[in-house]
C-alpha positions in Angstrom: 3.2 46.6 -54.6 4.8 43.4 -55.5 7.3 43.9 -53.2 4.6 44.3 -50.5 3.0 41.4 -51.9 6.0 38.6 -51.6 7.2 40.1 -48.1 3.8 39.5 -46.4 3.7 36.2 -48.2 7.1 35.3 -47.1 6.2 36.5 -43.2 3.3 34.2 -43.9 5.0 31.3 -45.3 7.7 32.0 -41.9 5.0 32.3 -39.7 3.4 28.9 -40.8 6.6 27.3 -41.5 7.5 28.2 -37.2 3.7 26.8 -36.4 4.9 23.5 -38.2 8.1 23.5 -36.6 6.0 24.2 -32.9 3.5 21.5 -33.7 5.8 18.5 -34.2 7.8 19.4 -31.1 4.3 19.3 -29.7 3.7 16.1 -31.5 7.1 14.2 -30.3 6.0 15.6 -26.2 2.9 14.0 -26.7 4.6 11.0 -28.8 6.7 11.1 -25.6 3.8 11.2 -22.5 2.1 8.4 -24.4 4.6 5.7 -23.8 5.2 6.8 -20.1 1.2 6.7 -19.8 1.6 3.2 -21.4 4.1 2.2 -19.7 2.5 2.9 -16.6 -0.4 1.4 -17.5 1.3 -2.3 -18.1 2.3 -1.8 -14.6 0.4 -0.9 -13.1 -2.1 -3.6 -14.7 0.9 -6.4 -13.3 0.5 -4.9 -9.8 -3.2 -5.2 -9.4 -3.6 -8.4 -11.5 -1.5 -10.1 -8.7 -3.6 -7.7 -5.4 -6.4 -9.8 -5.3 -4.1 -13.2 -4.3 -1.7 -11.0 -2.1 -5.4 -9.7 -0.9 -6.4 -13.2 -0.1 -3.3 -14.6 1.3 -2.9 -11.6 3.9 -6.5 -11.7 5.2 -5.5 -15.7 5.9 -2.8 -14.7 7.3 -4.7 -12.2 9.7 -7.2 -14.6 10.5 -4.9 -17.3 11.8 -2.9 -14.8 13.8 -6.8 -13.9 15.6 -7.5 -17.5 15.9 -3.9 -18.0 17.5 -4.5 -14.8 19.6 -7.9 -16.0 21.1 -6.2 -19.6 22.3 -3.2 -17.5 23.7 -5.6 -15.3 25.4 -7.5 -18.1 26.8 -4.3 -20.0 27.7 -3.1 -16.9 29.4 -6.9 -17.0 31.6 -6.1 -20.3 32.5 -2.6 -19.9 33.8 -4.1 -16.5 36.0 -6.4 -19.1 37.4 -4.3 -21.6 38.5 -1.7 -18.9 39.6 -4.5 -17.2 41.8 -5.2 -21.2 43.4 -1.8 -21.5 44.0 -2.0 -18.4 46.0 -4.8 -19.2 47.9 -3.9 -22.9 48.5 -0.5 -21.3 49.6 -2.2 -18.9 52.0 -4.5 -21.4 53.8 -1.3 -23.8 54.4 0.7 -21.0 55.8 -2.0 -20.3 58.2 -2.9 -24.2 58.5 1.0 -24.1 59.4 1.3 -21.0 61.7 -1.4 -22.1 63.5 -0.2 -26.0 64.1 3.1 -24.5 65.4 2.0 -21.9 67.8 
């Protein structure tokens, strides 16, 4: 009965001594995803602590390309209408001319 007695305590003792040996490997994982987390974290919180001015800078940046747009866009108007009068002043001299001639 003794016998019985120390074996099952010895399995026991085993047993536990295995979950020990389990939990600290689980201990030294977690150990392990807690740095990358933190790590991460730091950054990640360097990234977005500089977003806002990047933010900023690139909406200037978008809005003076629009306002450069527009005065290109009007420019380009302008230079359609003067290219259409040159056509039609061009048109009545040819037939001004044409018709002077013949």
């Amino acid at each position: 009965m003794i016998v019985f007695v120390v074996t099952v305590n010895f399995l026991v003792a085993m047993f536990n001594f295995y979950l020990a040996f389990r939990i600290w490997q689980l201990r030294k994982i977690i150990a392990l995803i807690t740095a990358i987390i933190t790590n991460c974290e730091i950054y990640l919180s360097y990234v977005l602590s500089n977003a806002p001015t990047i933010i900023k800078k690139k909406q200037e940046n978008i809005y003076q390309f629009r306002q450069r747009y527009q005065l290109l866009q009007l420019q380009l108007q302008k230079i359609r209408q003067i290219i259409i009068l040159m056509n039609w002043m061009y048109r009545i001299w040819r037939r001004y001319s044409l018709s002077i001639y013949h």
